[in-house]
MARSEDREN-997932 format. One record per residue (C-alpha): residue in three letters; x, y, z. Coordinates in steps of 0.2 Angstrom, whole numbers, padded with zeros to 4 digits, always signed. Each point is the difference from the previous one (the first is absolute). Layout:
N
ALAXYZ
...
% end
This chain:
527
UNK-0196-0012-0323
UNK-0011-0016+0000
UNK+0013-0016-0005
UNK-0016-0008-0005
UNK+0002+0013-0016
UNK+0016-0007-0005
UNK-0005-0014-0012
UNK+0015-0013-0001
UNK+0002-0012-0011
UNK+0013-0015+0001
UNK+0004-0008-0017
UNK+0017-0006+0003
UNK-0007-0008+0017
UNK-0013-0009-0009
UNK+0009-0006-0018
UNK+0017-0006+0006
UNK+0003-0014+0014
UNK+0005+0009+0017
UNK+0013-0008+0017
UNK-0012-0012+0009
UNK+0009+0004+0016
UNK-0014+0013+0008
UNK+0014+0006+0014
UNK+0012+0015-0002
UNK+0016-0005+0002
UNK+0016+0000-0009
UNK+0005-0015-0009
UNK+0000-0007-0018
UNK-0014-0001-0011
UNK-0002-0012-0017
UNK-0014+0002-0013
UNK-0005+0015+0003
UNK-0002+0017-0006
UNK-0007+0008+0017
UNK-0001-0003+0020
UNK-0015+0007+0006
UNK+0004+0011+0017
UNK-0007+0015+0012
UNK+0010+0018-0001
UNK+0006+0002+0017
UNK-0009+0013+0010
UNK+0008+0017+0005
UNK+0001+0007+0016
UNK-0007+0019-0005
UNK+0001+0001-0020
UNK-0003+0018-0004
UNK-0001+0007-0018
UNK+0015+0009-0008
UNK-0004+0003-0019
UNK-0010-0008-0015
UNK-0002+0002-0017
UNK-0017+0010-0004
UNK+0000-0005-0020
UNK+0002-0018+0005
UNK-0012+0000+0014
UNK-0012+0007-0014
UNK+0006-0014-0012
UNK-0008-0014+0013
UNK-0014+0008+0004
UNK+0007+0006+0020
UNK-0010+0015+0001
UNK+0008+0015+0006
UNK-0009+0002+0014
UNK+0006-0016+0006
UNK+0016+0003+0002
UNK+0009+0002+0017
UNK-0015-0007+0006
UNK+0005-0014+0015
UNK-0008-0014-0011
UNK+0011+0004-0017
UNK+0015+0004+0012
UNK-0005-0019+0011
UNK+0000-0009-0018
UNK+0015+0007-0005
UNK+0008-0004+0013
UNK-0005-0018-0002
UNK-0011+0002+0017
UNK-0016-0004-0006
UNK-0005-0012-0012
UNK-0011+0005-0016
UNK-0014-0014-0003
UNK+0003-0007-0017
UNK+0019-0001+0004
UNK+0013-0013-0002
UNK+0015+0008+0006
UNK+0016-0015-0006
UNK+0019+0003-0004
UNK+0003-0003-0014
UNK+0018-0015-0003
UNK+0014+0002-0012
UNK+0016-0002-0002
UNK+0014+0009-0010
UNK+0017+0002-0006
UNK+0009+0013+0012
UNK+0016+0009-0007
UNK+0001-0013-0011
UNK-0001-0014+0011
UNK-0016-0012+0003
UNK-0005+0003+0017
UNK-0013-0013+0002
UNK-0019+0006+0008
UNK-0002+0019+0003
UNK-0019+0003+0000
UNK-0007+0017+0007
UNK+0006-0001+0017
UNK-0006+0017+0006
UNK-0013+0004-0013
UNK-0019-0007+0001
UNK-0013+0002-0013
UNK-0017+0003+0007
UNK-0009-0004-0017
UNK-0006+0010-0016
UNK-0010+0016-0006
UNK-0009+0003-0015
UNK+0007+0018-0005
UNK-0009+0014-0009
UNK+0009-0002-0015
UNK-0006-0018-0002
UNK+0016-0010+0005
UNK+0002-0010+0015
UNK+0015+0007+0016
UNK+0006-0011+0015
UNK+0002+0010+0015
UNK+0014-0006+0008
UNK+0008+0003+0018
UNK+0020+0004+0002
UNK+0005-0003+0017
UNK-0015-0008+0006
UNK+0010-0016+0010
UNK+0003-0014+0001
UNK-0002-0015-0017
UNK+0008-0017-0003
UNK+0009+0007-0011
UNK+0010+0013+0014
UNK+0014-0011+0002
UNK+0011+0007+0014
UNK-0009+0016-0002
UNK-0015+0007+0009
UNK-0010+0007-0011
UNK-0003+0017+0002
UNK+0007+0019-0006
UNK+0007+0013+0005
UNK-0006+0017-0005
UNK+0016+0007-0010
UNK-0004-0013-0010
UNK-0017+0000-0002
UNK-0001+0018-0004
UNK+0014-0003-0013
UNK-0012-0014-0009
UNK-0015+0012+0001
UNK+0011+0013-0007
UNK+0008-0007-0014
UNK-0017-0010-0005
UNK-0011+0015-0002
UNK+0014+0010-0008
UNK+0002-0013-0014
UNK-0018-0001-0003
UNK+0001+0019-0002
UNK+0018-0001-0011
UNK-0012-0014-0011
UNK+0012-0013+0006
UNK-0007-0016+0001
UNK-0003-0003+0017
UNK-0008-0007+0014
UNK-0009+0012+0011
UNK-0005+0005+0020
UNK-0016+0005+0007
UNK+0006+0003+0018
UNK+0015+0002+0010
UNK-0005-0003+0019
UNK+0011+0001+0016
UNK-0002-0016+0010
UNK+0003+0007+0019
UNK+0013-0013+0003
UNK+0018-0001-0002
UNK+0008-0011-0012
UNK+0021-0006+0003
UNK+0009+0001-0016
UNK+0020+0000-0003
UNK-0001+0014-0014
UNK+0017-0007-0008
UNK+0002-0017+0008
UNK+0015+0008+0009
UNK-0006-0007+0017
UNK-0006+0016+0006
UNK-0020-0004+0001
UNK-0010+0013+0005
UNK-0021+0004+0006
UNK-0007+0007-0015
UNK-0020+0006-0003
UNK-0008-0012-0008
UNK-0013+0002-0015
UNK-0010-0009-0012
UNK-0003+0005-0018
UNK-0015-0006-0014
UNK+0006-0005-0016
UNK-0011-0001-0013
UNK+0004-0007-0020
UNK-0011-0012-0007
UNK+0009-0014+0003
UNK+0018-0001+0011
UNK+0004-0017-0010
UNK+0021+0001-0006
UNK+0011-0011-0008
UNK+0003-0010+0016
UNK-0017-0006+0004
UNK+0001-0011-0018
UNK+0018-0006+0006
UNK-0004-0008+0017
UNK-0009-0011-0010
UNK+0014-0005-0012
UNK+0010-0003+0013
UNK-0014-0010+0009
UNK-0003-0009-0017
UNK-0017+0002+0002
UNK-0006+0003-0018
UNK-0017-0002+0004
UNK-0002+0015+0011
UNK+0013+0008-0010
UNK-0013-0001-0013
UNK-0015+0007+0009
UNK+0010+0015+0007
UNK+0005+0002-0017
UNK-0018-0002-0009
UNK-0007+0012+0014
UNK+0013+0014-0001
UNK-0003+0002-0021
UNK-0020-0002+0002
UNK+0000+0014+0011
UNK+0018+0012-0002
UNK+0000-0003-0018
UNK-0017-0003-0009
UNK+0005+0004-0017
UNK+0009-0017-0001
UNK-0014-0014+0000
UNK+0005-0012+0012
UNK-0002-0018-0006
UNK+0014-0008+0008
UNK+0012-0003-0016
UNK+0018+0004+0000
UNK-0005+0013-0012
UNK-0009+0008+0013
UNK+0012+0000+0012
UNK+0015+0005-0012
UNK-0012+0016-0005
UNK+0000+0004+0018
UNK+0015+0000+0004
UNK+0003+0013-0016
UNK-0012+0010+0007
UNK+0009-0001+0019
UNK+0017+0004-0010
UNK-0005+0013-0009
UNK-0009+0010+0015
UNK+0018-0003+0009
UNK+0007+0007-0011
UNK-0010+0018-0004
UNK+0001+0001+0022
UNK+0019+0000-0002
UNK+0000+0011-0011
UNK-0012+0013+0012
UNK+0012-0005+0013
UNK+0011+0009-0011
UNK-0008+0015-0006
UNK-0005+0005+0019
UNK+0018-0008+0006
UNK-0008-0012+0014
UNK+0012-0012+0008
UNK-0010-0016+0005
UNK+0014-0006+0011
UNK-0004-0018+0002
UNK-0007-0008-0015
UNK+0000-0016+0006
UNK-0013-0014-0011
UNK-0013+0003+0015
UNK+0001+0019-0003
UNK-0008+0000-0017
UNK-0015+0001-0005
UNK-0010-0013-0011
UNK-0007+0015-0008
UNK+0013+0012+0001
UNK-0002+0013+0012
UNK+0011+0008+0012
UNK-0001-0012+0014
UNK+0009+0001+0019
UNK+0006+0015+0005
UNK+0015-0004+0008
UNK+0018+0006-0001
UNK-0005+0011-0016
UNK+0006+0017-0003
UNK-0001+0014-0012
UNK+0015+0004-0012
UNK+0009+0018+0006
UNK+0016+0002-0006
UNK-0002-0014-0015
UNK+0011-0014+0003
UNK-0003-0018-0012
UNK+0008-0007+0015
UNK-0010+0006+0016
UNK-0010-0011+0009
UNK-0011+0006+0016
UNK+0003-0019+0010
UNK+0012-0002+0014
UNK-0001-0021-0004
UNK+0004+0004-0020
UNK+0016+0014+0007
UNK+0014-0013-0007
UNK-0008-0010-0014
UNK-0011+0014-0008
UNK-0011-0012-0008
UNK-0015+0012+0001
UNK+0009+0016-0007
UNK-0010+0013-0007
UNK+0009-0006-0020
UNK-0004-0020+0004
UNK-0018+0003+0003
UNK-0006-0005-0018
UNK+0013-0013-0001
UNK-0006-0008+0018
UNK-0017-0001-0006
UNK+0004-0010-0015
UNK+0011-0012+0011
UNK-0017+0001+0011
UNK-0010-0005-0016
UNK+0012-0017-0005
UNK-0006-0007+0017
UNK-0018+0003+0000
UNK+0003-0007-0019
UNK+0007-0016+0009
UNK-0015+0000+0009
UNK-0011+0000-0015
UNK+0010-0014-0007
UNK-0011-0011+0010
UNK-0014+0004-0010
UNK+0004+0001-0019
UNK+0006-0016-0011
UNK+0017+0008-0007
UNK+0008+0016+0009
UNK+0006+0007-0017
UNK-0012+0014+0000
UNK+0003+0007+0017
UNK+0016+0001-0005
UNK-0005+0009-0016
UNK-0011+0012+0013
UNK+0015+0005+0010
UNK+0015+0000-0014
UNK-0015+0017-0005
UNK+0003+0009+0016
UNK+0013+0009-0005
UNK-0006+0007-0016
UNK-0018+0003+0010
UNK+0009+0009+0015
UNK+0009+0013-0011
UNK-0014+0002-0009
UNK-0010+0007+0015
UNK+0018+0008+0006
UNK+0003+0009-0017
UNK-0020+0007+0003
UNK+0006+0006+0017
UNK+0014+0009-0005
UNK-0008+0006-0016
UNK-0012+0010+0011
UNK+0012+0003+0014
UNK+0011+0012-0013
UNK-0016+0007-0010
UNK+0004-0008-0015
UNK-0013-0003-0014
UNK+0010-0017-0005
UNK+0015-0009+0008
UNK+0012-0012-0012
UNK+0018-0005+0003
UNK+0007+0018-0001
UNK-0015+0003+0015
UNK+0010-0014+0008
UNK+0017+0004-0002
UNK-0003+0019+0008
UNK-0009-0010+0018
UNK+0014-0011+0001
UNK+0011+0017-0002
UNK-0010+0006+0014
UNK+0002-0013+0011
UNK+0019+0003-0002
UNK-0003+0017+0007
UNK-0010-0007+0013
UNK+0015-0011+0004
UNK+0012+0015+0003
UNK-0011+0014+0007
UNK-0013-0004+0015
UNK-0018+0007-0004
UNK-0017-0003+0004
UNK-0007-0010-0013
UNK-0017+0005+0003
UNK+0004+0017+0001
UNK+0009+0000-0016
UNK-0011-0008-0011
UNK-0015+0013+0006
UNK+0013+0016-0004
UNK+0004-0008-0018
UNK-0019+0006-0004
UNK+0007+0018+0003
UNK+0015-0003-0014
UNK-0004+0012-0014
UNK+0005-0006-0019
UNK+0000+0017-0005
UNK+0018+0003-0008
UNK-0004+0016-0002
UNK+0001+0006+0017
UNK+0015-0001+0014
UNK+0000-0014+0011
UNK+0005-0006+0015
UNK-0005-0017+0002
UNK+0009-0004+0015
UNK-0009+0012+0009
UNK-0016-0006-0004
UNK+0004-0019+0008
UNK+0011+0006+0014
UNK-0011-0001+0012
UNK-0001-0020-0004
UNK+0020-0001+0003
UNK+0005-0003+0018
UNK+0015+0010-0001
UNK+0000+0012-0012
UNK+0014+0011+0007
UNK+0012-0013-0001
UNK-0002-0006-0014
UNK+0015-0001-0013
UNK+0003+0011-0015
UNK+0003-0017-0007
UNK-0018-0007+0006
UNK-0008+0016-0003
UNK+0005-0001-0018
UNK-0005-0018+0000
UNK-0017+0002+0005
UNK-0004+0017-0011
UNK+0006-0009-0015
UNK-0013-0012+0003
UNK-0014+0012+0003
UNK+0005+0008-0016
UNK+0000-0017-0008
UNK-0019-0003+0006
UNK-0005+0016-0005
UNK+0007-0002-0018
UNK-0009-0016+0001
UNK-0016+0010+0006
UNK+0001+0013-0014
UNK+0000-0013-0013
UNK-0017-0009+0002
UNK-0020+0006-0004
UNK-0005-0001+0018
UNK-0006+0019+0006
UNK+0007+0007+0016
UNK-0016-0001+0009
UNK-0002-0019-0005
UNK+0017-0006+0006
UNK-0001+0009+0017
UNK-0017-0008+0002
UNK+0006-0017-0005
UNK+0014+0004+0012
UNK-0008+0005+0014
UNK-0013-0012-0001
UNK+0013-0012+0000
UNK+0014+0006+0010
UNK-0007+0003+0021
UNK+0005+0013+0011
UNK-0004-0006+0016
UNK+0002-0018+0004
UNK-0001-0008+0016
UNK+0022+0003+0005
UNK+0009-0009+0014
UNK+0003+0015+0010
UNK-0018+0006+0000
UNK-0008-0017+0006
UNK+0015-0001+0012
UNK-0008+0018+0007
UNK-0017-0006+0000
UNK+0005-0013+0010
UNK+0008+0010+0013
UNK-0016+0008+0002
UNK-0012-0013+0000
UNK+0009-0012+0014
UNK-0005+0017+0010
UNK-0017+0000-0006
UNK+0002+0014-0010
UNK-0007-0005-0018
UNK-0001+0019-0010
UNK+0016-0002-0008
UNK-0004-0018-0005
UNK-0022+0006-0007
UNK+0008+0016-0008
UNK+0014-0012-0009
UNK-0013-0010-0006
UNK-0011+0012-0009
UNK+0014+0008-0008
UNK+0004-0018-0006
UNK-0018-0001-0009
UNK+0006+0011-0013
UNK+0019-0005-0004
UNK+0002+0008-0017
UNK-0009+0018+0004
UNK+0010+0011+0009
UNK-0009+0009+0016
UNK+0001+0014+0008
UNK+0010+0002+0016
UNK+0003-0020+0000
UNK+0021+0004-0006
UNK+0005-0009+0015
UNK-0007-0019-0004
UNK+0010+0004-0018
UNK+0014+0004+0009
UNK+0019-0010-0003
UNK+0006-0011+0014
UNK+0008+0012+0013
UNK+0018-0005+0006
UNK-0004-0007+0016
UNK-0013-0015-0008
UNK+0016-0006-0013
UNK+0006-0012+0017
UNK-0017+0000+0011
UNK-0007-0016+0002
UNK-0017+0000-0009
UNK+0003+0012-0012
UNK+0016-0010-0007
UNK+0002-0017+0002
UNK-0017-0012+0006
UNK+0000-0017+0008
UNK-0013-0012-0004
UNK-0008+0004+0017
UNK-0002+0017-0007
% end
């Protein structure tokens, strides 16, 4: 690979004003929206994994990859001409409470690419050292983290999850200290770097440093900058019409990504203001975790254990408390705050509007009206009594037959979802039967064919999604250099709603001994 074929551009460097301090060191920064600073080199960076289709998307061709040079700029160990690697600054509300300057304090973005497909992607580095913005931290990753970011990343992508996304997940050759659960028990850990790629990793907390700064004038470039080029359908002449359109257009994509959230049961785990995305995608991979047993009240993070403000059930409600405060931001720019308040007194009608699409799909169902309604919140009920897989059950409802003719045994067919099927109670058992024969009435009753509702069901119900136990595995494996597990997991992943042929085991339930295990239950925010 020749870097001089990589063609980065570096529109965010040239449009918005940048830190003037040229040395890397951590401190505060005013009126800016980047710091520009150098990736630390790795001592023996070696390639684990990467994404092929995006590779393609960027024009890396295959022959390229695994080559020292894509593995040295990977790494951060060699420089591309053309780029302007920065951090970018922002602040954010954290559980609720404003913590001041956060900024990317272990991620450095090395520039842009034009895509194939026409759109612009920043290629960003995880893990990559050291940034003003680091606080008492130092900058780099560990690889159980890492892999869980390239993970999840590419997953969502293939779930049709908005999301940003990884090229490459490389091993660093050094060791990395980290106190998993801030217990005081740190230990050496192998140390990795990841590329992320979205077209832009702007979030609601770059736009509030700013307000909290009172700097209106860069406030207003960011803001002019981020809707020429994230949102082009909105002509950008600076009004407050302008801006008030923007932020319906922020709200509204918030909103259709919690209700993906729901659909595939992804738990962010800390949706903190500078863990949204301005254009909302799926945006650090943290503490997240995947719905097993279906709990409104799980939450993957060790920080969020007693306050559970980042439950699976809050999600939408946290993003609209998320919304209010980047619509205090945009305060600063319009004349009267009355429509942004008009804008967000509509989440809730928008969000069940892309919820009751979800759902309508997720049960087959040609329509969904309140009757729809009422049978899901009857469901959830039985999810509260009986544990099950919510993935699993929502794929083996595709199997239900509405044929009143025939004989059936509806528990059977979503057994295989339910965690303890044998001791379950006549009581229970009774429970859940009546309604599966509630759903299949319902079923039996509308004009959609067989065939069409176990499409739309299957296209819209996965089967393999990326489980806390199986990245747990892969892990394992990897930190001793054994990546099979981890490439075969992947591939299966590239085709979530199509089931495939001797792959049972990434489909599989969580086994008893991951319900306690650290990483496959409960996360920290080193996770």
């Amino acid at each position: 690979m020749n870097s001089n074929n990589l063609k980065f551009l570096n529109p965010f460097v040239d449009n918005l004003p940048g830190d003037t301090e040229p040395r890397n060191f951590v401190r505060l920064v005013r009126d800016s929206c980047y710091s520009l600073v150098q990736p630390t080199a790795t001592s023996k960076p070696s390639l684990i994994t990467y994404s092929q289709e995006l590779a393609e998307l960027l024009g890396i061709s295959p022959e390229t990859i695994g080559t020292e040079t894509f593995t040295e700029v990977f790494a951060g160990n060699r420089t591309v001409p053309g780029s302007t690697p920065y951090a970018m600054c922002y602040g954010g509300h954290q559980f609720g409470h404003w913590a001041g300057q956060l900024g990317d304090g272990r991620a450095i973005t090395l520039g842009e690419i034009d895509g194939k497909d026409g759109l612009s992607y920043a290629l960003q580095l995880k893990g990559s050292g050291l940034t003003p913005y680091s606080r008492t931290a130092d900058g780099l990753a560990v690889l159980r983290s890492s892999l869980r970011e390239f993970v999840c990343s590419e997953a969502m992508h293939y779930l049709r999850v908005p999301t940003t996304r990884a090229l490459s997940l490389i091993r660093t050759g050094d060791q990395v200290v980290r106190d998993m659960f801030y217990d005081g028990n740190p230990e050496l850990e192998t140390g990795a770097i990841v590329c992320r790629v979205a077209p832009t990793f702007l979030r609601f907390g770059n736009f509030e440093i700013f307000a909290a700064q009172r700097n209106i004038d860069v406030l207003k470039k960011l803001a002019n900058f981020t809707i020429r080029t994230q949102f082009p359908s909105i002509k950008s002449d600076e009004s407050p019409d302008c801006y008030v359109r923007w932020f319906r257009a922020v709200l509204d994509r918030t909103a259709f990504l919690m209700a993906e959230w729901w659909r595939v049961g992804f738990v962010h785990g800390v949706m903190n203001t500078d863990n949204m995305s301005i254009t909302g995608l799926t945006i650090d991979y943290g503490p997240y975790g995947w719905l097993e047993d279906f709990d409104f009240g799980w939450t993957p993070n060790t920080t969020d254990a007693q306050t559970k403000r980042y439950t699976f059930g809050k999600q939408p409600q946290i993003a609209k408390w998320n919304l209010l405060q980047l619509a205090n931001v945009l305060c600063l720019l319009v004349e009267e705050p009355g429509p942004l308040q008009e804008a967000l007194d509509e989440y809730d009608q928008i969000f069940e509007k892309y919820y009751m699409e979800v759902m309508r799909c997720k049960l087959g169902l040609r329509e969904f009206g309140d009757d729809d309604m009422q049978l899901v919140q009857e469901l959830y009920r039985v999810f509260e009594s009986i544990e099950i897989d919510m993935t699993l059950f929502f794929r083996s409802l595709a199997n239900i037959s509405s044929d009143s003719s025939s004989d059936h045994n509806w528990f059977q067919t979503v057994r295989p979802a339910l965690y303890n099927p044998d001791a379950l109670s006549s009581e229970l058992h009774e429970k859940l039967e009546n309604w599966l024969r509630a759903y299949a009435a319902r079923v039996q009753h509308q004009s959609l064919n067989p065939g069409t509702r176990t499409e739309l069901m299957n296209n819209s119900n996965p089967l393999y999604v990326p489980r806390n136990y199986l990245a747990q595995l892969a892990i394992d494996d990897a930190d001793k250099g054994d990546y099979a597990l981890l490439r075969q997991w992947m591939e299966v992943l590239k085709n979530p709603y199509q089931e495939q042929s001797g792959m049972d085991q990434f489909a599989a339930k969580r086994p008893d001994w991951a319900r306690t295990r650290a990483g496959c239950s409960m996360l920290s925010c080193s996770s």
